[in-house]
C-alpha positions as CSV (number, residue, x, y, z in Angstrom):
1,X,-148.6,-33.5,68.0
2,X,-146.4,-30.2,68.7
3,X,-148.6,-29.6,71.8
4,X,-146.9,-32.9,72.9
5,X,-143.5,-32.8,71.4
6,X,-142.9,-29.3,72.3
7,X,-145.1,-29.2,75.3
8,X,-147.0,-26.5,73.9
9,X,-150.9,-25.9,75.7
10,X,-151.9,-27.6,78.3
11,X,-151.3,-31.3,78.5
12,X,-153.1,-33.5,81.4
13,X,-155.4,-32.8,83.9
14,X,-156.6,-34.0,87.2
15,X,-158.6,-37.2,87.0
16,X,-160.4,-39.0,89.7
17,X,-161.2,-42.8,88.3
18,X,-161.7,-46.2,89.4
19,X,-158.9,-48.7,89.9
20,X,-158.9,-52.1,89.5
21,X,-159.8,-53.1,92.9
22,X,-162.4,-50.8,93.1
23,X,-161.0,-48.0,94.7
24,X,-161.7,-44.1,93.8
25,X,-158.3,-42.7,93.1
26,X,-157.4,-39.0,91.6
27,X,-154.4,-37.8,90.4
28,X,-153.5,-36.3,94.2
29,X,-153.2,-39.4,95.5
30,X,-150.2,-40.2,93.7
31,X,-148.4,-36.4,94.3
32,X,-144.8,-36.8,95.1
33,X,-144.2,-39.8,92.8
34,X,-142.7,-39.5,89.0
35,X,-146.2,-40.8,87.0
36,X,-145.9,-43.7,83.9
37,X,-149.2,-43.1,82.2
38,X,-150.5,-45.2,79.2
39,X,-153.7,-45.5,77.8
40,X,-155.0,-48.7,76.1
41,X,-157.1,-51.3,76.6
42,X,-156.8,-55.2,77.6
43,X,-158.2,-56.9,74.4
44,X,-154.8,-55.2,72.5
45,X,-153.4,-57.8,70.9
46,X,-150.4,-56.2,70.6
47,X,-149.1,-52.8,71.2
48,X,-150.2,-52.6,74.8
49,X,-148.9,-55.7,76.0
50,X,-145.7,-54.7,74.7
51,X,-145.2,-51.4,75.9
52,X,-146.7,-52.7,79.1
53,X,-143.7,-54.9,79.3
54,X,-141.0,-52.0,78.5
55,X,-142.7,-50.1,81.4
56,X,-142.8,-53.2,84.1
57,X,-139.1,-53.8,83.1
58,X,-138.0,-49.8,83.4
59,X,-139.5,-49.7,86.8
60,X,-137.6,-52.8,87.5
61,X,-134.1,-52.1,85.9
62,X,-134.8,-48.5,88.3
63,X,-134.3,-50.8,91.2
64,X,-134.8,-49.2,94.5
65,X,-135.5,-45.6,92.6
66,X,-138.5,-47.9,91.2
67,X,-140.4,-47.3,94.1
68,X,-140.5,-43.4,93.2
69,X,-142.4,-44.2,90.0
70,X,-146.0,-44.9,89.8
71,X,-147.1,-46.6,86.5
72,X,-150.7,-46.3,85.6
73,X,-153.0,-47.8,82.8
74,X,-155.8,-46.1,81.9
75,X,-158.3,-48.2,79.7
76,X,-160.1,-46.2,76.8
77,X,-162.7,-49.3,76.7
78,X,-164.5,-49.3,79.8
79,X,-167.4,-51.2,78.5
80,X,-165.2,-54.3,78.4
81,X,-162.8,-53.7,80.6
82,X,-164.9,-54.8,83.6
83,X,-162.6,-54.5,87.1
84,X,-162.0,-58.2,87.1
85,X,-160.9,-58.2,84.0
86,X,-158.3,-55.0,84.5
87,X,-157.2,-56.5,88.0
88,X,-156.1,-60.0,85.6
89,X,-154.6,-58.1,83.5
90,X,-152.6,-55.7,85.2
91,X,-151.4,-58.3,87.6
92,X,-149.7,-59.6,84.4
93,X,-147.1,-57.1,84.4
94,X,-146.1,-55.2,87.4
95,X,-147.2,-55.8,90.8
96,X,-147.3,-51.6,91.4
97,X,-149.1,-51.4,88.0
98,X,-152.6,-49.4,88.9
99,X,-155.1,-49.6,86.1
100,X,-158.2,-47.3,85.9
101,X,-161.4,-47.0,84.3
102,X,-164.5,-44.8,84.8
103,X,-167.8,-43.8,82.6
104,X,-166.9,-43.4,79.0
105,X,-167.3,-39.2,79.5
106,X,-165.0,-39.2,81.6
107,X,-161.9,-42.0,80.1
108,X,-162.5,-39.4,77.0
109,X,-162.2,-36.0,78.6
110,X,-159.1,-37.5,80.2
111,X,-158.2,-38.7,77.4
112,X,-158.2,-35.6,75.2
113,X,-156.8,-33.4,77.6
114,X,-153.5,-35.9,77.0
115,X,-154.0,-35.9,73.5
116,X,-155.2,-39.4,73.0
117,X,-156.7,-40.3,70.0
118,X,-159.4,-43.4,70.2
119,X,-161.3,-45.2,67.6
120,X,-163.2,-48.0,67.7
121,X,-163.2,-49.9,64.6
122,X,-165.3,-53.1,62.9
123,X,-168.3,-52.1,66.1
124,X,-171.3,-52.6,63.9
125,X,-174.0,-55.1,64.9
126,X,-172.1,-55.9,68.1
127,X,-169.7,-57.6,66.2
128,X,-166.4,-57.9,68.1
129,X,-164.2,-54.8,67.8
130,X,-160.6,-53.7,68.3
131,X,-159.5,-49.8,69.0
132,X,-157.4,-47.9,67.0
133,X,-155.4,-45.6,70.2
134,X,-152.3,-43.4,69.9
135,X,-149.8,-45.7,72.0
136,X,-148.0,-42.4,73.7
137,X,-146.3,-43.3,77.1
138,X,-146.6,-40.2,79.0
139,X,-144.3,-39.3,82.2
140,X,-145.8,-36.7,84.7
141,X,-143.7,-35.2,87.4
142,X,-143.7,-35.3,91.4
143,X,-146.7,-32.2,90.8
144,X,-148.6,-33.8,88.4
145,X,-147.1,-31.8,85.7
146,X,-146.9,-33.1,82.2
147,X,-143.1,-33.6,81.1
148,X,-143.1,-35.9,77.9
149,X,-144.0,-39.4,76.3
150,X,-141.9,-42.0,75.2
151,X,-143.2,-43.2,71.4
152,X,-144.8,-46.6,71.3
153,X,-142.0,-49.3,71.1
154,X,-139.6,-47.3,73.5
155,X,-137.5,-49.8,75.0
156,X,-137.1,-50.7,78.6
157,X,-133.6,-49.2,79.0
158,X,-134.0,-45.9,77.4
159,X,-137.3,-44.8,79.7
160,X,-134.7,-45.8,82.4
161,X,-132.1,-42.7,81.1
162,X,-134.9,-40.4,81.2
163,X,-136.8,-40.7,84.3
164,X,-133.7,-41.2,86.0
165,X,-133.2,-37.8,85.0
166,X,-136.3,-36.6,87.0
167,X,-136.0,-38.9,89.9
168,X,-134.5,-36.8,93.5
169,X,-130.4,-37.5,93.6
């Protein structure tokens, strides 16, 4: 937690995924845009969809600076979260919102290198399951440089104050 509060250590690295159309994409790809990161998965029933929306709604209060922000999901269940099923649900939320997925080594080296912790919980038998997943909201700048998270539950208006902060004048 101090590594991400005081951005202490390394936090991030370069990834290179598979959207929901899919498309390879790395983290170059999106250079010279302000980076909304959050890492979930589509069968939330609750904390994703939410913070989803506070995301969807920042980019759109932003208004024309909008454009300079990238917002990106990144499931931490690929085994479910088949591409059709990411493309129906990111199309949900914000027409700009790109959401990856890859092999489970490498959602999970990703993953840690942002700090994200991911459980899955009530798995046995191949029962259905649900997964216990920080909810950290993580804004990387124009260089792919880590900056901060917003907690889970920040609302809509006050992601606005900051990236607006890091947006060109």
């Amino acid at each position: 937690m101090d590594a991400l509060m005081w951005n202490h250590g390394p936090i991030g690295a370069p990834f290179d995924l598979i959207d929901q159309n899919g498309r390879r994409r790395t983290d170059a790809q999106f250079r010279g845009k302000l980076l909304v990161l959050y890492f979930g998965y589509t069968y939330c029933p609750d904390v994703c969809p939410t913070d989803l929306m506070a995301i969807s709604s920042a980019i759109d209060l932003l208004g024309s600076a909008g454009n300079n922000v990238q917002p990106i999901f990144i499931t931490v269940d690929p085994q479910r979260d088949t591409l059709e099923h990411l493309r129906r649900y990111v199309s949900a939320f914000h027409p700009r919102l790109v959401g990856l997925t890859g092999s489970e080594h490498d959602i999970r080296t990703l993953a840690l290198a942002y700090k994200v912790y991911y459980t899955k919980i009530g798995a046995e038998q191949g029962e259905p399951y649900a997964i216990y997943h920080t909810g950290f909201i993580y804004l990387v700048d124009r260089d792919g440089k880590y900056l901060g998270f917003f907690p889970p539950g920040t609302r809509a208006d006050r992601m606005v104050e900051i990236i607006r902060q890091h947006l060109p004048q």
